[in-house]
Backbone as CSV, one residue per row, in Angstrom:
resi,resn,N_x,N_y,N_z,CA_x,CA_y,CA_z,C_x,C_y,C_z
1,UNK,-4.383,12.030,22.356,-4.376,12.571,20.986,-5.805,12.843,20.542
2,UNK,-6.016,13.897,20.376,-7.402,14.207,19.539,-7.253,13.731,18.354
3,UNK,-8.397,13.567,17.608,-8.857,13.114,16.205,-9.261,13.924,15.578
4,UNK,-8.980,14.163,14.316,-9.801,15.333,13.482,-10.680,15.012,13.405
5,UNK,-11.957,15.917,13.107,-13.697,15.406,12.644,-13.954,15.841,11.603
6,UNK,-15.114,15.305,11.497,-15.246,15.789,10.191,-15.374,17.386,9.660
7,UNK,-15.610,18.089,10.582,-15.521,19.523,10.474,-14.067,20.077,10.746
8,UNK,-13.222,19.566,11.297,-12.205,20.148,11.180,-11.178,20.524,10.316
9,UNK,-10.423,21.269,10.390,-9.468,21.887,8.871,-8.961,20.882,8.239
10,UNK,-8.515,19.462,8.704,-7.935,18.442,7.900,-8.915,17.688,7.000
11,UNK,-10.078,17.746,7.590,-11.013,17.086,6.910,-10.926,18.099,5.204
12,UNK,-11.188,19.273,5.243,-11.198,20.041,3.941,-10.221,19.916,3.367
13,UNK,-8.886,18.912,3.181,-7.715,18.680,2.667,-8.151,17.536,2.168
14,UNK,-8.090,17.475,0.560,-8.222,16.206,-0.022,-7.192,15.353,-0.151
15,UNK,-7.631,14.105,0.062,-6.196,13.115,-0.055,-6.280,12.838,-1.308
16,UNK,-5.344,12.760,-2.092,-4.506,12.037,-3.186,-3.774,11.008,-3.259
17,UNK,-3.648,9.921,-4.078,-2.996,9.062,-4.132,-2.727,8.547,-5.843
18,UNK,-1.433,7.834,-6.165,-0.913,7.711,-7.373,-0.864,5.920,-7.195
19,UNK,-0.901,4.957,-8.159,-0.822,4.091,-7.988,0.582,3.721,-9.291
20,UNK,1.826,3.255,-9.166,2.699,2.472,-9.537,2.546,0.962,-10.106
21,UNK,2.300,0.655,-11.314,2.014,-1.123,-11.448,3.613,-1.240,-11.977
22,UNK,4.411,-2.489,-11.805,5.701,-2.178,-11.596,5.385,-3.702,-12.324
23,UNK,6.323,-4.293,-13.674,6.065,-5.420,-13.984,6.062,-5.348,-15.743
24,UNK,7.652,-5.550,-15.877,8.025,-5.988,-17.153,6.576,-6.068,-17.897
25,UNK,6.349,-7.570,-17.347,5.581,-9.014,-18.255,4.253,-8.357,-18.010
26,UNK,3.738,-7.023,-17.577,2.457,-6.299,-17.491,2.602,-5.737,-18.865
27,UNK,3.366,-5.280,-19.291,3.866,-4.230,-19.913,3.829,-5.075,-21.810
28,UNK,4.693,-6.239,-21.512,4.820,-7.300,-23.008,3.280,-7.929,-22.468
29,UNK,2.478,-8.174,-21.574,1.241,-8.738,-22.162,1.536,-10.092,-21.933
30,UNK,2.411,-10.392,-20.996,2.487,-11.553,-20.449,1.751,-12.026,-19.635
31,UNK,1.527,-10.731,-18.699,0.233,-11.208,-17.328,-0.570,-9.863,-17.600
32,UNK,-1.735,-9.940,-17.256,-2.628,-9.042,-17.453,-3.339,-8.640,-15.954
33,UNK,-2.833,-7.474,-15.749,-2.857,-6.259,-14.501,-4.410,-7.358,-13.770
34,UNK,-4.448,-6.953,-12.386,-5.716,-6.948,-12.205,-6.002,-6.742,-10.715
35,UNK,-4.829,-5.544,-11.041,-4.631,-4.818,-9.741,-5.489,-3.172,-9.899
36,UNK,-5.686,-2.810,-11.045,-5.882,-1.169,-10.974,-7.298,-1.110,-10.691
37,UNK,-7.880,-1.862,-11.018,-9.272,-1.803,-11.269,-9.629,-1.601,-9.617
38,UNK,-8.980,-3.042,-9.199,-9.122,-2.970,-7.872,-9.436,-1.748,-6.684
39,UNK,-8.203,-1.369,-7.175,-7.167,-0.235,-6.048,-7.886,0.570,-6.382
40,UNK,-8.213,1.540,-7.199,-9.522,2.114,-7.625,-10.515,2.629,-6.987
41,UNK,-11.003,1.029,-6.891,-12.739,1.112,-5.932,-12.502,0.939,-4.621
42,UNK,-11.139,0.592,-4.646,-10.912,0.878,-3.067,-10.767,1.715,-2.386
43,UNK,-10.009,2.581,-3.188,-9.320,3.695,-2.376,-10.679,4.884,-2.623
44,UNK,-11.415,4.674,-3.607,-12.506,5.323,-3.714,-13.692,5.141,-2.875
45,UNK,-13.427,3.867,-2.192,-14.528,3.415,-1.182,-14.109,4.408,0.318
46,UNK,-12.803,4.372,0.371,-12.386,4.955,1.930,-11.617,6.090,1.832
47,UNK,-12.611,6.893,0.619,-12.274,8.593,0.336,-11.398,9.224,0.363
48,UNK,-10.597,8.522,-0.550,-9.262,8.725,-1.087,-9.139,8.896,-2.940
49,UNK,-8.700,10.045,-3.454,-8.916,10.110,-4.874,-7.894,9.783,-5.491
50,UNK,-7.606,8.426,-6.293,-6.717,8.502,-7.084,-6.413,8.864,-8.655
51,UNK,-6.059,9.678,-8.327,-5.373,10.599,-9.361,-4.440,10.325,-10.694
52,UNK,-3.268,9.507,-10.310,-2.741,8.650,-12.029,-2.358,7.282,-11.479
53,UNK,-2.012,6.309,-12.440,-1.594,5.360,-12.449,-0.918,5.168,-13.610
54,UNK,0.943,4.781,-12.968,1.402,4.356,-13.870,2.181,2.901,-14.291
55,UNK,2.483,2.592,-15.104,2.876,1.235,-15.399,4.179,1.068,-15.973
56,UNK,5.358,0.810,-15.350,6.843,0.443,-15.594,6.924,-0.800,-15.625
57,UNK,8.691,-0.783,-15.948,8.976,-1.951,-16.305,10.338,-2.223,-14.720
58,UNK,10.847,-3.556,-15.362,11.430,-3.918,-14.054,12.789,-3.261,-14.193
59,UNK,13.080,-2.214,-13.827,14.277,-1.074,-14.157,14.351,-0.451,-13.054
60,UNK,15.524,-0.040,-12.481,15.916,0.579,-11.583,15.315,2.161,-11.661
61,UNK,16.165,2.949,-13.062,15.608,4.301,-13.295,13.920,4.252,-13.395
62,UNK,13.473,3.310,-13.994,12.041,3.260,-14.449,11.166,3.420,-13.183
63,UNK,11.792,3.116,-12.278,10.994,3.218,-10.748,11.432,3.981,-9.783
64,UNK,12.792,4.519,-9.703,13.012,5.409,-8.778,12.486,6.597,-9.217
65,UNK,12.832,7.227,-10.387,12.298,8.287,-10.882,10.655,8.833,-10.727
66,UNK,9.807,7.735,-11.493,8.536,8.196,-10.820,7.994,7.835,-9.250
67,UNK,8.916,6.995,-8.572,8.502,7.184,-6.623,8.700,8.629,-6.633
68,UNK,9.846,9.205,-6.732,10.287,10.157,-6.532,9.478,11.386,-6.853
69,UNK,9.154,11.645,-8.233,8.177,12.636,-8.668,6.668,12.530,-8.068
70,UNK,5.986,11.138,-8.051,5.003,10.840,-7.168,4.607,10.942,-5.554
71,UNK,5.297,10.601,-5.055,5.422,11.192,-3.675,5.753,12.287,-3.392
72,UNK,6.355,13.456,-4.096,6.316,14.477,-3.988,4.453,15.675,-4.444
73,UNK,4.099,14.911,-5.034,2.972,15.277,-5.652,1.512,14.888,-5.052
74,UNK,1.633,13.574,-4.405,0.444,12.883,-4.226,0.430,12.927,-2.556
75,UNK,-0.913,12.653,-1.719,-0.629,12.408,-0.404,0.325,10.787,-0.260
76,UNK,-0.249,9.851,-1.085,0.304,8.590,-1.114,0.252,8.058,-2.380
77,UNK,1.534,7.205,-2.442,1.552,6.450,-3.449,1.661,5.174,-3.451
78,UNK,1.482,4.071,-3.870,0.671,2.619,-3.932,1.791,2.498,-5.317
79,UNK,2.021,0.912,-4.792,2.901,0.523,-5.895,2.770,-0.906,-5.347
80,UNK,2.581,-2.085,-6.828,2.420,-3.139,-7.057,3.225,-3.929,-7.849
81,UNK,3.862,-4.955,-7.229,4.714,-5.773,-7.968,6.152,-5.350,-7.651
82,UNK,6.787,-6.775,-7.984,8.455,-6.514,-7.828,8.751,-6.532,-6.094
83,UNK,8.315,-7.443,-5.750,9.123,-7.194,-4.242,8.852,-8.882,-3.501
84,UNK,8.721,-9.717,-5.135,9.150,-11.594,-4.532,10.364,-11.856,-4.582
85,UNK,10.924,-12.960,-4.681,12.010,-13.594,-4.627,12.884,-13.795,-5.698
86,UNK,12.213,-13.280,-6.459,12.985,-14.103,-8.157,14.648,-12.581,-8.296
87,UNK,15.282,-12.714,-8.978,16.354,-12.101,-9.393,15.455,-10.746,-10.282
88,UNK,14.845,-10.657,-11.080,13.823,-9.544,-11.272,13.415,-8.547,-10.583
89,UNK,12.936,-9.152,-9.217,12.540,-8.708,-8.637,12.799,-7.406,-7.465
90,UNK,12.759,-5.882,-7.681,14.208,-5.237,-7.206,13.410,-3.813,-6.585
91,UNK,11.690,-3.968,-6.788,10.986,-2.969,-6.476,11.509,-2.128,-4.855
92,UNK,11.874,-3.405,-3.893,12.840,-3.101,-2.943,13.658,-1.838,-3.022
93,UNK,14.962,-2.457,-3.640,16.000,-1.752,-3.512,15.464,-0.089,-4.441
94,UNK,14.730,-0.619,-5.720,14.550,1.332,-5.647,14.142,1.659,-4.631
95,UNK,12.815,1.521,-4.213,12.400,2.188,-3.298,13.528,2.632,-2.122
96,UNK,14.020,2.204,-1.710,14.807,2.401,-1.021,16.158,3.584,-1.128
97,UNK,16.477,3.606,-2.913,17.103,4.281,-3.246,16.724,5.493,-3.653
98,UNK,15.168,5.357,-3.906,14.324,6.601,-4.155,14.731,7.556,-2.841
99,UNK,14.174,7.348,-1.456,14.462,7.775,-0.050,16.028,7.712,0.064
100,UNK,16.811,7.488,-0.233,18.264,7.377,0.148,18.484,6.564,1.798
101,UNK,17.980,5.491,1.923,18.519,5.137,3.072,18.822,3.371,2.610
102,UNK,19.264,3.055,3.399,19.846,1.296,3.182,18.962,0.622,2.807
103,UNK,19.250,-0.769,2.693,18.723,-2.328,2.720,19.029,-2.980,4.102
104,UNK,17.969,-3.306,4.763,18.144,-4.039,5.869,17.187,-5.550,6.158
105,UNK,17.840,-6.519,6.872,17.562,-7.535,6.939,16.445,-7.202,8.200
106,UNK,14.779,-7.108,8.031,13.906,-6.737,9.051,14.052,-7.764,10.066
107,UNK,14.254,-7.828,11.125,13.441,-8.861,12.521,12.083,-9.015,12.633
108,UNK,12.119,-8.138,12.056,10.248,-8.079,12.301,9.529,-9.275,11.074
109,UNK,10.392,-8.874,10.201,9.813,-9.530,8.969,10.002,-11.217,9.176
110,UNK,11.464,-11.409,9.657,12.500,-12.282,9.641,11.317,-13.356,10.775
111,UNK,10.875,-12.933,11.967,9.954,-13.501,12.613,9.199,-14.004,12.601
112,UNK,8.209,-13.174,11.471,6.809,-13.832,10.542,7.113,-14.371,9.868
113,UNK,8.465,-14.616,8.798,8.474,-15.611,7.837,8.880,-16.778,8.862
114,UNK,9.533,-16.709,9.824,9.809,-18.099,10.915,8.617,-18.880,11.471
115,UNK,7.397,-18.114,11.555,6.488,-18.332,12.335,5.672,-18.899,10.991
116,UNK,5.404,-18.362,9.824,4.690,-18.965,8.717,5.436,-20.270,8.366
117,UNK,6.991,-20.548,8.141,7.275,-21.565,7.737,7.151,-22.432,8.922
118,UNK,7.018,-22.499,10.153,7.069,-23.173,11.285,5.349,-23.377,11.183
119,UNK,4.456,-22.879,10.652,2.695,-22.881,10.401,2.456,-23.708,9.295
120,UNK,3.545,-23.564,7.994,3.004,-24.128,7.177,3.804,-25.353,7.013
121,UNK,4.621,-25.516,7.286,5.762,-26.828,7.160,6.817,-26.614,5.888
122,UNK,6.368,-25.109,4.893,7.882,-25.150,4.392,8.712,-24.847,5.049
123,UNK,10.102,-24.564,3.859,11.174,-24.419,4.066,11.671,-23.219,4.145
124,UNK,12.385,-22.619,4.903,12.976,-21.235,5.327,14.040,-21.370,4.177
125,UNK,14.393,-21.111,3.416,15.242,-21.352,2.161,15.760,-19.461,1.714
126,UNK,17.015,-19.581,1.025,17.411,-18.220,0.645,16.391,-17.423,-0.295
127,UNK,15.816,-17.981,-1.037,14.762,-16.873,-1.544,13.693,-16.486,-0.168
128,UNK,13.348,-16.955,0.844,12.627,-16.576,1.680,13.156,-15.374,3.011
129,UNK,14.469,-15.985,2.717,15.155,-15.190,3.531,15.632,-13.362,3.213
130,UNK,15.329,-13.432,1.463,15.437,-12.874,0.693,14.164,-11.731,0.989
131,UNK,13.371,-12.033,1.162,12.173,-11.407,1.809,12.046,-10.779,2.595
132,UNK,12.945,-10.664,3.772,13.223,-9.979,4.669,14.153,-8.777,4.983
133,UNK,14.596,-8.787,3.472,15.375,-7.517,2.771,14.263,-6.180,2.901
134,UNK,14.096,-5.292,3.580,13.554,-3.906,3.685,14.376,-2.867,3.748
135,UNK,13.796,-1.129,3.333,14.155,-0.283,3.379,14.796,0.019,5.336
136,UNK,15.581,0.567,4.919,15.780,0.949,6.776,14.246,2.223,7.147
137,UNK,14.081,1.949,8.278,12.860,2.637,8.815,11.336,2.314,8.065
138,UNK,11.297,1.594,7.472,9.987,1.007,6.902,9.093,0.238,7.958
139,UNK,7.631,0.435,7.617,7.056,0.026,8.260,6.341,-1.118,7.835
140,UNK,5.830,-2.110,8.396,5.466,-3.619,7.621,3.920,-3.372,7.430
141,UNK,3.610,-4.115,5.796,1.951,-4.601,5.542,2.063,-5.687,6.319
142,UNK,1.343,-6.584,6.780,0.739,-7.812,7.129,0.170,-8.169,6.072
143,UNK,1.169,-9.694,5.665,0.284,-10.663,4.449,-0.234,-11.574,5.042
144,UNK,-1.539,-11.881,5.285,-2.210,-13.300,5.781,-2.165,-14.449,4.388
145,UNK,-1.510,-14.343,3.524,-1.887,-14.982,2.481,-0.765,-16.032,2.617
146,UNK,0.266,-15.101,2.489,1.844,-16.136,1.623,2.720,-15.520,2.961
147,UNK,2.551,-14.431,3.963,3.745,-14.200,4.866,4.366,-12.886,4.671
148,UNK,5.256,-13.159,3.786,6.002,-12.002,3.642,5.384,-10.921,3.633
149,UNK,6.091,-9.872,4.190,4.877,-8.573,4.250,5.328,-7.674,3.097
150,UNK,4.201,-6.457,3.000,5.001,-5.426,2.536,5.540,-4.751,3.318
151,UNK,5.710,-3.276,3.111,5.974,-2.103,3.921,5.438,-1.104,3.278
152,UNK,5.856,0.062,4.098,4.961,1.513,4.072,6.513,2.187,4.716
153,UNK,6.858,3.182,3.665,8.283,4.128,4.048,7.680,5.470,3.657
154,UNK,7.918,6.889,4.378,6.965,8.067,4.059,5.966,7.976,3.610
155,UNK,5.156,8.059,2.624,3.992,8.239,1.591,4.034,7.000,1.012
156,UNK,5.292,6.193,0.766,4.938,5.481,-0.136,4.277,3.699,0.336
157,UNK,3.624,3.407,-0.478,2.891,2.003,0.038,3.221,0.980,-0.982
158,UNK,3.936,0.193,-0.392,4.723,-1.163,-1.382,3.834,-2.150,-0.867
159,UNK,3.266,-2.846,-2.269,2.441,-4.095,-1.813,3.058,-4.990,-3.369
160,UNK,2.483,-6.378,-2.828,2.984,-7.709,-4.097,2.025,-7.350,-4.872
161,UNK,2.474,-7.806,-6.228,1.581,-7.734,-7.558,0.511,-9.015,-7.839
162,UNK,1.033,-9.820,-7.037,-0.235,-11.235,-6.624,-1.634,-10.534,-6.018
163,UNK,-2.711,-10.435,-6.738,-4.217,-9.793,-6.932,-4.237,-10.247,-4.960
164,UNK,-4.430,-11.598,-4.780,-4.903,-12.248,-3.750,-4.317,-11.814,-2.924
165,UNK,-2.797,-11.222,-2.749,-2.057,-10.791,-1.382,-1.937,-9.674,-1.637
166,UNK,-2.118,-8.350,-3.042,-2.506,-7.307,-2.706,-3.423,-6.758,-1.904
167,UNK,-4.343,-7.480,-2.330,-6.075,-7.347,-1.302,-5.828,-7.956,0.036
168,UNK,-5.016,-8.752,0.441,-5.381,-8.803,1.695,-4.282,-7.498,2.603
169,UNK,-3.147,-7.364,1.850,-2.440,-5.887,2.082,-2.867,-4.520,1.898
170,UNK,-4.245,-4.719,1.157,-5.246,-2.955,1.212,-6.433,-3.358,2.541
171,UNK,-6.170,-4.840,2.808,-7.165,-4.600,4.122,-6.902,-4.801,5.285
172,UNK,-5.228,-4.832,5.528,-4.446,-4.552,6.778,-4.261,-2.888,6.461
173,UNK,-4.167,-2.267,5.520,-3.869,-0.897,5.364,-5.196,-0.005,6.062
174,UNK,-6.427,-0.437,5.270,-7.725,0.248,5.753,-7.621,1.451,7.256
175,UNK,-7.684,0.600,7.961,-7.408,1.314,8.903,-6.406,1.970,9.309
176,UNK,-5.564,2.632,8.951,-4.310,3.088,9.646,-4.113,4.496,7.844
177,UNK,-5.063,4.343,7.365,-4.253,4.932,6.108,-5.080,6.409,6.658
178,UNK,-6.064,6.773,7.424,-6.841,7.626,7.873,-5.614,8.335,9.291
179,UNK,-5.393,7.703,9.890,-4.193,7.848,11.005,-2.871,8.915,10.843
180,UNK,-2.729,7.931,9.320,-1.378,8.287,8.890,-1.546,9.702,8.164
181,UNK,-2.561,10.206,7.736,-2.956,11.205,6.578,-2.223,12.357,6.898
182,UNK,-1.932,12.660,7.860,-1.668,14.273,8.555,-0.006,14.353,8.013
183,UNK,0.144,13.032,8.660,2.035,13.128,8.305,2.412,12.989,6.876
184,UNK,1.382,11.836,6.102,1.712,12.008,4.558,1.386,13.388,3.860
185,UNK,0.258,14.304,4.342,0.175,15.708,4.082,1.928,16.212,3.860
186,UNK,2.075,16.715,4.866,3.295,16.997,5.275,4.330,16.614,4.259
187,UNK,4.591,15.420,3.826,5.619,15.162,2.719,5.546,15.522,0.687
188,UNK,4.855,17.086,0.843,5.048,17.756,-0.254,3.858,17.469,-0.897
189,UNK,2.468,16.931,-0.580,1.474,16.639,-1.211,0.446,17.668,-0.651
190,UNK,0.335,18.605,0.545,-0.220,19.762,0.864,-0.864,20.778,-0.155
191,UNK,0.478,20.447,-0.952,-0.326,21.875,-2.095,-1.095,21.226,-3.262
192,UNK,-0.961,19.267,-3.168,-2.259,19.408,-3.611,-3.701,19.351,-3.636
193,UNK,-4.024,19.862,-1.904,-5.130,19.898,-1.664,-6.405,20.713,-1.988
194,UNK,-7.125,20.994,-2.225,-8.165,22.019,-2.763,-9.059,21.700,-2.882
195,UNK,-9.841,20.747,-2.522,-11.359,20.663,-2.541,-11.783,19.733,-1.391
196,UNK,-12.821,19.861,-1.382,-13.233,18.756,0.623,-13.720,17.736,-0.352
197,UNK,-13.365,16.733,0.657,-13.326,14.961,0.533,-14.364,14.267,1.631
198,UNK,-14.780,13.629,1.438,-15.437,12.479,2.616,-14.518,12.212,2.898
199,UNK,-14.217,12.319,4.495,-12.827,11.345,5.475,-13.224,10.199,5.519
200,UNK,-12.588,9.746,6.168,-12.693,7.762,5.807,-13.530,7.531,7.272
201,UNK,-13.402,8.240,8.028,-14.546,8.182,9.416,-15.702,8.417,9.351
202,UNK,-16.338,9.468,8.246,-17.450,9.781,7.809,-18.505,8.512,6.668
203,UNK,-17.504,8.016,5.969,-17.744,7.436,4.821,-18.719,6.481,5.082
204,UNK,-19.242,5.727,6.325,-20.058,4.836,6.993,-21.014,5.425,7.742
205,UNK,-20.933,6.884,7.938,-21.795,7.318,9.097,-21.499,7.379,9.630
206,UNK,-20.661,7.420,10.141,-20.002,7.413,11.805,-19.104,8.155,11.914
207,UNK,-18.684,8.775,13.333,-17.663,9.780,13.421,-16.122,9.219,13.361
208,UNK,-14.850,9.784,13.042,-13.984,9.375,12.982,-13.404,8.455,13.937
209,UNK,-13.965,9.115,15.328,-13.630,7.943,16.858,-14.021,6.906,16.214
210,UNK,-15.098,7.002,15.763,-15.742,5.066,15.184,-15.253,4.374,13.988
211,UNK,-14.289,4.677,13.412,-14.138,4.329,12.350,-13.482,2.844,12.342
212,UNK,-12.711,2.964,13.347,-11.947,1.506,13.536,-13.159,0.287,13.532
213,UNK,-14.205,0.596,14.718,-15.436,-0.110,14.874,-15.952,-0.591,13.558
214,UNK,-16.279,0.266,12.852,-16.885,0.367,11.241,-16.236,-0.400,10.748
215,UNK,-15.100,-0.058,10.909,-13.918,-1.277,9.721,-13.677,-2.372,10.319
216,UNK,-13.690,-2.518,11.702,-13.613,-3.865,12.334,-14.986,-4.925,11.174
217,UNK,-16.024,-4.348,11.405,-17.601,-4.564,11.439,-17.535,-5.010,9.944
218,UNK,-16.424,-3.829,8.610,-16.801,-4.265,7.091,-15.857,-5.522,7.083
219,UNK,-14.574,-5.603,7.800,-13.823,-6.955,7.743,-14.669,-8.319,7.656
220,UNK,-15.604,-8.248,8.381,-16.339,-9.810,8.678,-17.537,-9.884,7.330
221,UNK,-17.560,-8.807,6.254,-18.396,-9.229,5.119,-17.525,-10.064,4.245
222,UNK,-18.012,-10.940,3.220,-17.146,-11.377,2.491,-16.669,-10.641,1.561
223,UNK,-15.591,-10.789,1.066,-14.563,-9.953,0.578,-15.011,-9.121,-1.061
224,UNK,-15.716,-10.207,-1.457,-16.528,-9.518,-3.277,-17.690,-8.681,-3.289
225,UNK,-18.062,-8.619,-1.685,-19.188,-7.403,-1.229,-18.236,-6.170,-0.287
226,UNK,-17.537,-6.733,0.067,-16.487,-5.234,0.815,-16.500,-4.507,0.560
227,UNK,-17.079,-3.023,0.992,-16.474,-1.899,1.100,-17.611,-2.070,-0.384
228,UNK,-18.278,-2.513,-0.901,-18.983,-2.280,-1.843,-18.589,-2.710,-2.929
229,UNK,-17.318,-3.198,-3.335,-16.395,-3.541,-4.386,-16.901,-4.728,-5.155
230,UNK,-16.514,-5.025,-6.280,-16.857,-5.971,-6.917,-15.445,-6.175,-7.385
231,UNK,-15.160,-7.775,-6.880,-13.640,-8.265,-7.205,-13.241,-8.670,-8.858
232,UNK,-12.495,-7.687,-8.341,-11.594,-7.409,-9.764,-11.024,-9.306,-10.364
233,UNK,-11.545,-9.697,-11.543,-11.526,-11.080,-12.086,-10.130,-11.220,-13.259
């Protein structure tokens, strides 16, 4: 497989991205966001422009509707919160209903939560098991934090609304969100390209072949100097 460079036609396609904060008790001022700020300087660090961010409540229509309009619009969309254990919690099943395909019990997922509760000495219990509820054909975040992963289905990027296991789910993403760009093009966000971007291979100096290297290399800084960021408090 060749790689695009930085001179090549994909490179002059700007990526877009929409960010989703999904969370009643965001909304009444119960918990106070401290995810946008974040996502932000992130996605701005690895030359990606995000474009809106919006903030729902825990509603079925309230979230299928804008996945739906958003992923049609954006290269990717990022969405936070709604996908723990509690009865609230249902960011899942839209998503899922946004795409029209099932709820499935992952193996993949089902494995890592076996292997975390077998690491940490809890209990494999029905809310955990509960966790392992995914879209059919979704692809898994890696949580080093708490386990449960997210996923990634077309364009869209489901991560937890917990600050600490979002961030460690935008830095299993890092690398692979440059990979994926060509095919999220493709899912109706093409036309909104129009101006050249720094690719995420360039963004360090280095050519796109190197980029993994680069990001291997920013992983081992500590995390409130990453990528240049200043952690969102």
């Amino acid at each position: 497989m060749i790689m695009p460079t930085a001179d090549s036609s994909a490179s002059k396609e700007v990526v877009t991205a929409a960010l989703l904060v999904i969370g009643s008790k965001i909304l009444s001022g119960r918990t106070k966001d401290q995810n946008i700020g974040y996502v932000a300087e992130y996605l701005t660090a690895v030359g990606i422009d995000l474009k809106e961010v919006r903030v729902v409540g825990d509603e079925e229509r309230a979230i299928v509707d804008p996945v739906n309009a958003l992923r049609h619009r954006y290269t990717y969309v990022f969405t936070t919160g709604g996908i723990g254990p509690t009865h609230g919690d249902i960011t899942v099943d839209c998503v899922a209903k946004a795409f029209g395909v099932p709820i499935e019990s992952d193996p993949r997922a089902l494995a890592i939560l076996h292997e975390w509760v077998k690491t940490t000495g809890a209990e494999m219990n029905e809310a955990r098991m509960g966790l392992t509820r995914l879209p059919k054909g979704a692809d898994l975040i890696l949580n080093k934090v708490s386990g449960a992963p997210g996923f990634w289905i077309g364009n869209v990027i489901v991560m937890a609304g917990v600050p600490s296991i979002m961030q460690a789910m935008l830095d299993e993403l890092a690398p692979k969100l440059y990979d994926r760009r060509s095919h999220a093009l493709g899912n109706g966000a093409r036309g909104c390209a129009r101006r050249r971007h720094r690719p995420l291979g360039s963004f360090w100096g280095v050519s796109v072949a190197g980029s993994r290297g680069a990001l291997d290399r920013v992983a081992q800084i500590p995390r409130p100097f990453r990528l240049g960021l200043t952690r969102v408090l």
